[in-house]
Each structure stands twice: as structure tokens, then as C-alpha cells.
N, C-alpha and C positions, 0 to 999 in steps of 0.2 A: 134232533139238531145237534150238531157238532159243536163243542166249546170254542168262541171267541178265543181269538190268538189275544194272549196276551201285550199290554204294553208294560217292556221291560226298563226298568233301572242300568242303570250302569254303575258297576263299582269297579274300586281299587282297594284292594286289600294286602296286607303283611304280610308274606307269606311264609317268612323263619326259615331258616334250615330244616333238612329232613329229623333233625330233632325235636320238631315242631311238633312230631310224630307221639312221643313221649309226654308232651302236654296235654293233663286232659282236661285243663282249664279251658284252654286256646281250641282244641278241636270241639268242642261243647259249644263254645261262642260261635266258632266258625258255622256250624252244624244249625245252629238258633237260626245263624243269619239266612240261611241257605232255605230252609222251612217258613221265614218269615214270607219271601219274595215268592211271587209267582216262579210255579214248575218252567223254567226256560224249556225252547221243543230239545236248543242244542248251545251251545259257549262258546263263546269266540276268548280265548286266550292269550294276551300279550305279556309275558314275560320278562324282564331283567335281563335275564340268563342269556336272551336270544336273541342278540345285535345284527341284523346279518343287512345287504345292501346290495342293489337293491330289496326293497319286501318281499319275503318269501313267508309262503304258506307249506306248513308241515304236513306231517302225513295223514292223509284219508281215509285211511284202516287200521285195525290196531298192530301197532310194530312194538316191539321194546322202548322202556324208556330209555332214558339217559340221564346217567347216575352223573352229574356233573360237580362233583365233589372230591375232596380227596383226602385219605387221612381219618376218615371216618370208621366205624367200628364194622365188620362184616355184614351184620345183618339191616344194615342199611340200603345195601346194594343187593338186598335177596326183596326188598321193596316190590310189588306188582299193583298196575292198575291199570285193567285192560278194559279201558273204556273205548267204546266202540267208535268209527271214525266219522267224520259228517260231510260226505261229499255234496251234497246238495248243498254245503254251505258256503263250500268252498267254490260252487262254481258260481254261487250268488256273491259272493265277496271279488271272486276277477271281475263279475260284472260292474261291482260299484268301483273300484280301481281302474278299471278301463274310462268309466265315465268321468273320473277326477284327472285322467289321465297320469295315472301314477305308473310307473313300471314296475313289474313284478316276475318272478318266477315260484315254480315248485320245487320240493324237497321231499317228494315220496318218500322217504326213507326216515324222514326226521320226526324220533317221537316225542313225548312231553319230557322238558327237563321241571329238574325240580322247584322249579318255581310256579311251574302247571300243575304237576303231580301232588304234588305235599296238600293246597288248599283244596284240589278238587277232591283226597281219598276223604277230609274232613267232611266237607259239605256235599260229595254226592256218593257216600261211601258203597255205596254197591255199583257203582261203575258201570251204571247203565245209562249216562247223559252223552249224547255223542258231544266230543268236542274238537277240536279244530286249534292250530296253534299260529299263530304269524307272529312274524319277527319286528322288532323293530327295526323303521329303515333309516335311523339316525337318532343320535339324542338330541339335536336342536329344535330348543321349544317349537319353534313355528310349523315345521316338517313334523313333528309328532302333532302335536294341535290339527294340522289342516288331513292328518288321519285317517284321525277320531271322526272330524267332520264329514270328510268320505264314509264312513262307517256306521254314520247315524242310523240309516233310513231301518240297519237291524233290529233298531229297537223297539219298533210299528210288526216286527214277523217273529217275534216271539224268541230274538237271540239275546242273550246275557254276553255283554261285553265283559269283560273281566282284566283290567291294569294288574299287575302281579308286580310286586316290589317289596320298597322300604324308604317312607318317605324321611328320613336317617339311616344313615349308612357307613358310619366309622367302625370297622370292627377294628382296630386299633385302639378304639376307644373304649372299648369293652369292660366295663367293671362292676361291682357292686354299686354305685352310687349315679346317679343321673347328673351330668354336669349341667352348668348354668346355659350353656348356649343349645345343648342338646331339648331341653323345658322354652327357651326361648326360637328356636326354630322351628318347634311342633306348634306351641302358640301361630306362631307367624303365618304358619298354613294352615291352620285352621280357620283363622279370620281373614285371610285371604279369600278361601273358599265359601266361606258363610256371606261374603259378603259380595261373593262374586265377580272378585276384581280379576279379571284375565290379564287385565296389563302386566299387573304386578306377577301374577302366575306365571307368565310367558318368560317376562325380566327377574325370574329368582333371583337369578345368580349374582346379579347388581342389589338388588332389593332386600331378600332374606338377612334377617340379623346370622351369623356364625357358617353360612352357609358354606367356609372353606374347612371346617368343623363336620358341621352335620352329612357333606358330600365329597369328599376327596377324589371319588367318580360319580357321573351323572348318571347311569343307567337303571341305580335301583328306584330314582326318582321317576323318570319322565313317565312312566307311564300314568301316573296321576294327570298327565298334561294331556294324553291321548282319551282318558276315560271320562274330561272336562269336555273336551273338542267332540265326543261323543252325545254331548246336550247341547252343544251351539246355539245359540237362537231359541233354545228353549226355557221357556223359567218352571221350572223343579224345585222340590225343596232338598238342601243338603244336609246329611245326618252323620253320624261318625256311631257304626253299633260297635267299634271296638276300639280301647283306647289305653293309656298307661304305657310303661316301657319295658324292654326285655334288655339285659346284660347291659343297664345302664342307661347307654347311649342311644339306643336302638326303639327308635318311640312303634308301638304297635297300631297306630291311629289308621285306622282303615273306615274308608270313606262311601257313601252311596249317594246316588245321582241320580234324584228320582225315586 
């Protein structure tokens, strides 16, 4: 008999700069997590990095990444991870988009940026997980949220949804020391999420204590809203296996869903 497709989790994880590369704290943790969860068949990817409108779905085979950075030291952009591409998944994802009635296009060409790249070389370091990349198709709570919700039914066929961000995001604020509102706006979404209040999830921007602090853009955020909208109507339990801050401000609170 063949192994039952698993039922998968949905996360949202931190996913650092390609310096993230350099921590072997962080890739250890990432690597724990990735071993804890069932073997996903394939990863569906939503990234920070990749705003694009309407939704577009990246490329299907393996192409070059994209070094979406700049100023960095050479051998970050000699980076590789040629993970294989997942069209089958992709043609199951226009299905459930067609059914939500969301518009979308392709992007043959478009390979993972670093906000794909960096957590998947952690946690599936031999590059053998086919995965798949879509864009976000707006940062407005609701339009991220209703998604996710299109997106659910992947997690009954064995795909790992994946939020790719930083639920803070001032690099401006970057220092040795965690400020007050950066420890008050990690709290805020934690017990938001533990308690499973979506109103307040949806309404941050009103809601959050420091949020014109912790977010001075929305993009590294929303996708914790897409990887929420991905449980809809389901009750899960919520866990946080990574937590604490990087360069201060910058909280690593990475969330699972399921």
C-alpha cells in the first residue's frame, strides 16, 4: 500500500537576509522544524520579495534564482539552489484560483527570490522538494486573507503552504538593543494569533501597539495573514518553534498552523 498523503500545517517563517546563510543557529532551528513536520510531496512559496498584480505563479522548472539584494559581499550571489519545479502544482493552484475566481497569470522565467531561497536551502538542503513560487496580489489584509482561503484545500494533498517574511521590519531600526515597541508588537501578535482573533489580525494597522515602528512597509508582514486565511474555519493548534530577535528590532517569531 502506498503512504497516506499527509495532512499538512501551514507556516510563516523569518526568513533573514541571505546572511541568514552564515547562522548556524538559525539554519539548525530552521532544519529541526522542517524534520519535525511531515515530508510535504511539494511547497507552495509566498514571499515578501514578490508583490506582483494581478497573482502570478513562478517558474515550473528550475531557472536561476534571483539575487534580489544589493551591496552584498560576492559570494552571495554565487548562492545555488536548484530545486526542482512543480508543475503539477501549479496547475492544481490555477484550478483553485479559477474556482475563487481570482485572476491570475504566469511568469515562466521567474525563479525564487531570496526570501524562497535562503529558508528552503535551511530546511530542505539537498534541493530535492519541488517547489512553486506565487506572488502576492496585494497587501491588503482582506485580499491576502481570502488567499490563503482559496489555498486551503492544499493542505488535505500533501502541500506546505509557506508565508515567507518578518513580522517586524524596520531595518532602520537595526541595533544592538530591542526597543520597547519592537518586544511590544511581537507580544501583540503572538496573542493575537494564540487567541485567534482574525478581526484584530486583519485590522493591525489600527490595532497593533508601535505598528508605524515595527512596519514602515506592509509586505514583510502580510503574509502571516495569507498562512492564517490558509486554516480558515479550521481549529488548529498555534505554536511559535522560533522566537527571539535579530539586529534588535527585527523579532524572528516564526509561526505554525497546524
Amino acid at each position: 500500500m502506498s503512504n497516506p498523503t499527509p495532512k499538512m500545517p501551514v507556516i510563516f517563517l523569518a526568513h533573514g537576509s541571505p546572511m541568514l546563510l552564515d547562522s548556524s543557529r538559525w539554519i539548525a532551528e530552521l532544519k529541526a522544524w522542517a524534520d519535525a513536520m511531515p515530508r510535504p510531496r511539494a511547497v507552495l512559496m509566498i514571499s515578501a520579495h514578490w508583490d506582483q498584480r494581478p497573482v502570478a505563479l513562478g517558474a515550473t522548472r528550475t531557472v536561476p534564482l534571483v539575487y534580489d539584494f544589493y551591496g552584498f559581499p560576492e559570494r552571495y550571489y554565487q548562492v545555488t539552489y536548484p530545486a526542482p519545479g512543480a508543475p503539477d502544482l501549479a496547475t492544481r493552484v490555477r484550478d483553485l484560483l479559477r474556482g475563487a475566481k481570482t485572476e491570475f497569470f504566469d511568469e515562466p522565467a521567474r525563479g525564487l527570490d531570496h526570501g524562497a531561497y535562503v529558508p528552503m536551502i535551511c530546511m530542505y538542503p539537498h534541493a530535492d522538494m519541488p517547489t512553486l513560487q506565487l506572488s502576492l496580489p496585494s497587501l491588503e489584509p482582506q485580499t491576502v486573507y481570502g488567499l490563503g482561503k482559496a489555498l486551503a484545500p492544499l493542505r488535505d494533498e500533501g502541500i506546505l503552504i509557506i508565508g515567507s517574511g518578518f513580522l517586524t521590519h524596520n531595518l532602520r531600526a537595526i541595533s544592538e538593543r530591542t526597543p520597547a515597541w519592537a518586544y511590544e508588537f511581537d507580544g501583540w501578535i503572538a496573542d493575537t494569533l494564540l487567541r485567534d482573533d482574525v478581526d484584530a489580525l486583519l485590522d493591525y494597522r489600527a490595532k497593533a501597539p508601535g505598528v508605524e515602528y515595527a512596519l514602515p512597509t506592509h509586505e514583510h508582514f502580510v503574509p502571516v495573514i495569507l498562512a492564517k486565511g490558509a486554516v480558515s474555519g479550521a481549529r488548529v493548534p498555534t505554536s511559535f518553534p522560533i522566537t527571539g530577535f535579530v539586529g534588535g528590532s527585527l523579532t524572528r517569531r516564526s509561526v505554525q498552523f497546524g
